[in-house]
C-alpha positions as a printed NumPy array, in Angstrom:
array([[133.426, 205.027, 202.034],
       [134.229, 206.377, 205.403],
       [132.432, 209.166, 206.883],
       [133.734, 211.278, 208.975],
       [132.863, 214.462, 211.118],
       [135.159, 217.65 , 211.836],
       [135.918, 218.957, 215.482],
       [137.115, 222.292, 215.126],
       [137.209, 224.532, 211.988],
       [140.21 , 226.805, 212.114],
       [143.194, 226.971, 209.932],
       [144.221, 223.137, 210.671],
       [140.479, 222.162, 211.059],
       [139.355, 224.089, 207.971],
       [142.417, 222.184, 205.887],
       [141.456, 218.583, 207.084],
       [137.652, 219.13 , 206.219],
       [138.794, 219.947, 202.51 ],
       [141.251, 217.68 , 202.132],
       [138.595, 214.661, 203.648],
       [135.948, 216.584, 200.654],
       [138.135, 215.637, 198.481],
       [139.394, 212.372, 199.172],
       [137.673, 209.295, 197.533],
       [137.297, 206.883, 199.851],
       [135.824, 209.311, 202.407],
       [132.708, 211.411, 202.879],
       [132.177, 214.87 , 205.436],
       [128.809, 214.804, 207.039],
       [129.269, 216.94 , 209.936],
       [131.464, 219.346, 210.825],
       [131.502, 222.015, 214.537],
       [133.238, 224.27 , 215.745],
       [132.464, 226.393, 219.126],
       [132.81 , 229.326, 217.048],
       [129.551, 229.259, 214.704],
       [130.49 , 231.258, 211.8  ],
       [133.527, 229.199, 211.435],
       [131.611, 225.632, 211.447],
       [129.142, 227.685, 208.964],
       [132.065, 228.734, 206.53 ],
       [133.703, 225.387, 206.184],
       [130.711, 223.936, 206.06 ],
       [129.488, 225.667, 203.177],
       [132.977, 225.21 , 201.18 ],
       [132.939, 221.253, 201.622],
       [128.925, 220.907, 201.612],
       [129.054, 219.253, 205.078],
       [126.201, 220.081, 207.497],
       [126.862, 222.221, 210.49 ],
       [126.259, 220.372, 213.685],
       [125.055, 223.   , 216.58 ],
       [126.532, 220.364, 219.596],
       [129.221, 217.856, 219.973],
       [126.389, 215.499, 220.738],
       [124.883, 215.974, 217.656],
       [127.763, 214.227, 215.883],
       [128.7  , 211.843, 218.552],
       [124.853, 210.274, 218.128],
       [125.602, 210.777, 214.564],
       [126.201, 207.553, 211.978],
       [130.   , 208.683, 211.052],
       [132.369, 206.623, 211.473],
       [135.357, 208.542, 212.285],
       [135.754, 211.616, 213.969],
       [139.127, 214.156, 213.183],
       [139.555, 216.592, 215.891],
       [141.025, 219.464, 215.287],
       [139.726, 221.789, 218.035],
       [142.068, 223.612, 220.823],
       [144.341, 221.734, 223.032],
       [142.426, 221.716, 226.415],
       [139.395, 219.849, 224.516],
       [141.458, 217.387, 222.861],
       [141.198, 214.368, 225.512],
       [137.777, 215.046, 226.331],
       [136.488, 215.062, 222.82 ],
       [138.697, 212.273, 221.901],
       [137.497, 209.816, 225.232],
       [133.787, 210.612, 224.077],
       [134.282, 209.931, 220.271],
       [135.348, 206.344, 221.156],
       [133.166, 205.901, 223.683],
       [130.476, 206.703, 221.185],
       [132.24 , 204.196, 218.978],
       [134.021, 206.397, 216.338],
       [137.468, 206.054, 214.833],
       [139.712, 209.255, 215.676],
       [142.223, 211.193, 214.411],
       [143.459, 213.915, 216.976],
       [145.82 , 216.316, 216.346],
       [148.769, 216.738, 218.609],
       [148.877, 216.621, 221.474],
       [146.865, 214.396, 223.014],
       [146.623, 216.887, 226.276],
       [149.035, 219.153, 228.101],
       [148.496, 216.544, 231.41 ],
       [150.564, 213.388, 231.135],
       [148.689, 211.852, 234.125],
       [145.297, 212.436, 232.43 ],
       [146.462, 210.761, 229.328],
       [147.592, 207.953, 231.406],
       [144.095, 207.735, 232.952],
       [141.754, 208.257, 229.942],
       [144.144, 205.046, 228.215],
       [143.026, 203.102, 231.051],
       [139.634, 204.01 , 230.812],
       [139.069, 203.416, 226.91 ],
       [141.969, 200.921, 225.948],
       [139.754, 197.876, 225.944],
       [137.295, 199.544, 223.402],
       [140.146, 198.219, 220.711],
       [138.953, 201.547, 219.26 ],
       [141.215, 202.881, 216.266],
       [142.964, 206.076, 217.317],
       [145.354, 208.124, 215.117],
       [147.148, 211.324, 216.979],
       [148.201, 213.762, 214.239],
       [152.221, 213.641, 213.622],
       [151.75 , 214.265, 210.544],
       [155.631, 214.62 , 209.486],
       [155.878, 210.936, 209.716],
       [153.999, 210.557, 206.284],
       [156.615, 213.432, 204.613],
       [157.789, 211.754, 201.266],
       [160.979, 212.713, 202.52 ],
       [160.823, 212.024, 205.911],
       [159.244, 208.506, 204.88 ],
       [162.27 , 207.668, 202.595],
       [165.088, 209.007, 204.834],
       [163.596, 206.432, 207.747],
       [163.349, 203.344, 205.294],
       [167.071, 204.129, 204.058],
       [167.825, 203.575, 207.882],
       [165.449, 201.173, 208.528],
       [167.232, 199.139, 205.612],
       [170.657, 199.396, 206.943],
       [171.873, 201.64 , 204.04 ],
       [173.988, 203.9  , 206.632],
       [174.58 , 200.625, 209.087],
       [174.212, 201.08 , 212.717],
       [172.275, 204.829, 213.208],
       [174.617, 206.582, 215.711],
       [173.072, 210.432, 214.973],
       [170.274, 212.572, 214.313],
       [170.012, 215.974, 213.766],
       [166.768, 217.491, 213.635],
       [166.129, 221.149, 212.545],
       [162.318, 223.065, 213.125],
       [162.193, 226.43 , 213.089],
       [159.216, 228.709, 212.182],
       [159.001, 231.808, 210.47 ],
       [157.698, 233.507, 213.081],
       [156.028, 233.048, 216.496],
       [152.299, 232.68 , 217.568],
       [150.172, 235.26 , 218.697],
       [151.078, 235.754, 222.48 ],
       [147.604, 234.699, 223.754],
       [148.155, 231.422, 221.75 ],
       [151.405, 231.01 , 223.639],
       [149.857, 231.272, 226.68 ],
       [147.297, 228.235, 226.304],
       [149.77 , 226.535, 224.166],
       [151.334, 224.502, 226.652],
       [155.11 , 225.964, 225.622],
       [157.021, 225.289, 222.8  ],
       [158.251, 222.135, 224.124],
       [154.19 , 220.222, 224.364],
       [153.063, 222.807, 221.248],
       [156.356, 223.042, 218.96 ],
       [158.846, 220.628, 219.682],
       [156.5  , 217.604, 220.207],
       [156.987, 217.161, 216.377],
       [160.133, 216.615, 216.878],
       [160.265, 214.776, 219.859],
       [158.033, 212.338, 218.037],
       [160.249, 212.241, 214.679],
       [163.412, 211.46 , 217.061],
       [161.487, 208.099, 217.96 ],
       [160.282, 207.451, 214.93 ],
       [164.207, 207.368, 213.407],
       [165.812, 206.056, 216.252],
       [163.289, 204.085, 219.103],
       [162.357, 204.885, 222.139],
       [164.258, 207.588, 224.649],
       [166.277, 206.721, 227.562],
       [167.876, 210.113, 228.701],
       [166.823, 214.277, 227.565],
       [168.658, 217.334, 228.414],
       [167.637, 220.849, 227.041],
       [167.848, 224.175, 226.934],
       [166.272, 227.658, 226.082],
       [166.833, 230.633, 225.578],
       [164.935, 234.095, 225.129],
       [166.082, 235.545, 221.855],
       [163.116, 236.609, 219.376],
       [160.38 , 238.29 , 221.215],
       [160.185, 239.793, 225.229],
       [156.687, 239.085, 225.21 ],
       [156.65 , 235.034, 224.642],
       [159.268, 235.316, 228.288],
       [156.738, 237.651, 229.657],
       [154.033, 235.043, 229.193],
       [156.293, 232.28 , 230.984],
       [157.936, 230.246, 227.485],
       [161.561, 230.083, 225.522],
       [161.092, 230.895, 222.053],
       [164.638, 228.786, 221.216],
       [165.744, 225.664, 222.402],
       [168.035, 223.141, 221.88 ],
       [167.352, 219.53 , 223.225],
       [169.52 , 216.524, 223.274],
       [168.366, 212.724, 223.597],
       [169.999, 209.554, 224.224],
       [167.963, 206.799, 222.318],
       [167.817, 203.149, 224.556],
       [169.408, 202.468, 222.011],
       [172.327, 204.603, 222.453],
       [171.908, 206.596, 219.29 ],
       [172.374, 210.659, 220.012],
       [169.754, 213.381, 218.798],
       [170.443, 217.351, 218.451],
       [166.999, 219.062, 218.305],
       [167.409, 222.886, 217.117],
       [164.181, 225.353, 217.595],
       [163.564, 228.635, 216.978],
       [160.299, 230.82 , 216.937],
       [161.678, 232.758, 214.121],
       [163.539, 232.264, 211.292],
       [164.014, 235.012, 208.442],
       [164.12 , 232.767, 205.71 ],
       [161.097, 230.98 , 205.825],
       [159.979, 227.526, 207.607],
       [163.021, 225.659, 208.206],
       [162.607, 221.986, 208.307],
       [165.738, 219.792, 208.014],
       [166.666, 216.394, 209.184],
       [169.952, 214.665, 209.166],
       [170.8  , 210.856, 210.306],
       [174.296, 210.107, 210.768],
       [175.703, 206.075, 210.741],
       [178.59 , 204.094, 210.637],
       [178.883, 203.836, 206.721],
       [177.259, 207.318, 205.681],
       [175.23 , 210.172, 206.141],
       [170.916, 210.647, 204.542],
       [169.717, 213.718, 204.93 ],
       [166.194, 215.625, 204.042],
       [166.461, 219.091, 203.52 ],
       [163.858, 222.521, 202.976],
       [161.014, 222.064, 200.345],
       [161.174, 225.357, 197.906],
       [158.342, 226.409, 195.38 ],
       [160.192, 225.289, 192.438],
       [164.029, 223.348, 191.408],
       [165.031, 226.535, 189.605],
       [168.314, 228.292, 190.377],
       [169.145, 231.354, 189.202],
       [173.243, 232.506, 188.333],
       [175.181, 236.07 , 187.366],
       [177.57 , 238.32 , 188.716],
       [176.24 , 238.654, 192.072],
       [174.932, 235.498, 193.461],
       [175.587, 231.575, 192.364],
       [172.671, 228.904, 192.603],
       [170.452, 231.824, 194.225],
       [166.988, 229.808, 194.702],
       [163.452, 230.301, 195.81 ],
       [162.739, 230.95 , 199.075],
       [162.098, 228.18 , 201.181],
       [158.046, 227.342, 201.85 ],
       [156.497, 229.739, 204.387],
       [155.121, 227.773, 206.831],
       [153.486, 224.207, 208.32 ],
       [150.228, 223.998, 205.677],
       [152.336, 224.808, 202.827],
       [155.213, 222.634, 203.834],
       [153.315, 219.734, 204.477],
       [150.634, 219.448, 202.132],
       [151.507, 216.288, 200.818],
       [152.023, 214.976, 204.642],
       [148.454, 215.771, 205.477],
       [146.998, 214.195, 202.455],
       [149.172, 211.366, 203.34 ],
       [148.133, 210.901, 206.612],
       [144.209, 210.904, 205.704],
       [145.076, 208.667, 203.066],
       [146.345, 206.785, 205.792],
       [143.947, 207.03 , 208.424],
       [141.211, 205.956, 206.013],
       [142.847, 202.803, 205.184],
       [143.026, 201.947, 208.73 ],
       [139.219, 202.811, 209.408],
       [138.517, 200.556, 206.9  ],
       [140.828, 197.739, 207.102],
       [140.698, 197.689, 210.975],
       [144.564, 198.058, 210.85 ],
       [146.759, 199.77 , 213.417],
       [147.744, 203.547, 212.315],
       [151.355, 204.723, 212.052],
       [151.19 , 207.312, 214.709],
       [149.214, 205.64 , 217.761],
       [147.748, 206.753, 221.209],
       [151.03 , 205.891, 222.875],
       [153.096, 208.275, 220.413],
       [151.291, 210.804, 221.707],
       [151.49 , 209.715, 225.206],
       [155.889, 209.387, 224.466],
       [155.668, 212.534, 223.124],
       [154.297, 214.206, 225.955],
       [156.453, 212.32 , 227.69 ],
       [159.651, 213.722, 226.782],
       [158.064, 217.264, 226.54 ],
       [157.739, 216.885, 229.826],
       [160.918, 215.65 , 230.934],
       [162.352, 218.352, 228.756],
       [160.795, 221.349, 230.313],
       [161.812, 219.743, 233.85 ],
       [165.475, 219.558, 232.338],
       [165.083, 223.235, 231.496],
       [163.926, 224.621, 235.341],
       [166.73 , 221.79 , 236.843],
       [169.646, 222.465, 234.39 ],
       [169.716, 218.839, 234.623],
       [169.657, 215.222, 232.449],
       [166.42 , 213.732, 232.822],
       [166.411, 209.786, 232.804],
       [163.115, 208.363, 231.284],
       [162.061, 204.856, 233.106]])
């Protein structure tokens, strides 16, 4: 039995403290959240105590420590929780600062500490079974991938703000699923546009994008994002090879399709958004994460996916303000 502790307790944090209630091989002693009343309402739905300070649960005896607090705490929580000897799981990403990832690596990497960053697509059924196709040469050589992400609709503007931009907050998914298929990333060009809302260009982002990568290995990826899409959470994924074609396509409610006079195979809409979509992900990945903890094995999605991550967010954003191709050393 693992036990674990909570960093932050909104919608994502909130989510990952029921689903760790829940899961049999762990147990939620602690959870916190800056904002009292939320640490007190999850708390009380998944019978975990309320810490009133981080320190309270770094000095506590858990064992691992999921943070799921806002971006700009993210490295510091995550340096202290290993320093303090915990296993973590942080959600993406690690930081909005390459350079300070860089340096907090070099300060904790000899720890041999087990540390999970949350890319949580990677443990989509789907997703899963579309990469070991590839993995087991069932298309032969992988020459393209097309990766679709858009979401229903955008952020409040005072998240966009803090978010980092849709290429560190949005597309890092996807930036991270493009490795994950095809290696690592020798070459990114993107671009963006203003389309869905004045306010997100008022407030410095794109709210649409389109990014291409050259894999080292010399595989191509189209990225497609939008910060709105009328039809529900679009989430697709296509991988293109010498003897075929796999692809993953939207998740709907139900198989059901409905026929007459004025529409043919008319189904349910596609799931709204990221929670809904990816239930079975996040379960997944704690499922995951707990076998690691306990089996001192490495996790799927490590410190240095993050770091690559970040990586190419960055060199897409400087693509962006340089209309040019950015080569990754």
């Amino acid at each position: 039995m693992v036990k674990f502790a909570v960093l932050g307790c909104g919608r994502i944090g909130r989510m990952h403290a029921l689903n760790l209630a829940r899961h049999p091989r762990a147990e939620l002693g602690y959870v916190y959240d800056i904002v009292a009343d939320a640490a007190a309402s999850v708390a009380e739905a998944t019978g975990a105590q309320q810490a009133r300070e981080v320190e309270e649960i770094l000095a506590a005896d858990v064992q691992a420590v999921l943070i799921a607090s806002s971006t700009d705490t993210h490295l510091d929580l995550l340096v202290r929780a290993v320093e303090a000897g915990k296993a973590v799981l942080c959600e993406k990403p690690i930081d909005l600062d390459l350079a300070k990832v860089d340096a907090s690596w070099a300060r904790i990497k000899e720890r041999g500490a087990t540390i999970m960053v949350g890319f949580n697509r990677r443990f989509d059924p789907s997703f899963k079974a579309l990469r070991a196709r590839i993995q087991a040469g069932e298309i032969g050589r992988l020459e393209q991938v097309v990766i679709t992400s858009r979401d229903p609709g955008p952020p409040p503007v005072a998240y966009i703000k803090v978010s980092g931009g849709l290429f560190r907050d949005m597309t890092i998914h996807d930036f991270d699923m493009a490795r994950y298929l095809m290696g690592d990333v020798a070459a990114v060009h993107a671009t963006g546009a203003h389309l869905v809302d004045p306010a997100i260009k008022e407030a410095g982002d794109i709210d649409a994008a389109m990014i291409t990568l050259v894999a080292q290995s010399g595989a191509i990826c189209q990225i497609s994002n939008s910060r709105r899409c009328a039809y529900g959470y679009d989430q697709r994924i296509e991988a293109f090879g010498e003897r075929g074609m796999l692809q993953a396509g939207n998740q709907r409610p139900t198989t059901v399709s409905f026929w007459n006079a004025s529409a043919t195979e008319a189904k349910d809409p596609v799931l709204n958004f990221f929670i809904e979509r990816y239930t079975p992900a996040y379960l997944a990945e704690i499922d995951h994460f707990v076998d690691c903890v306990e089996q001192g094995t490495a996790p799927l999605a490590t410190y240095r996916d993050g770091r690559e991550a970040l990586a190419l967010a960055d060199a897409a954003l400087e693509s962006l303000k340089t209309g040019q191709t950015v080569r990754l050393g």
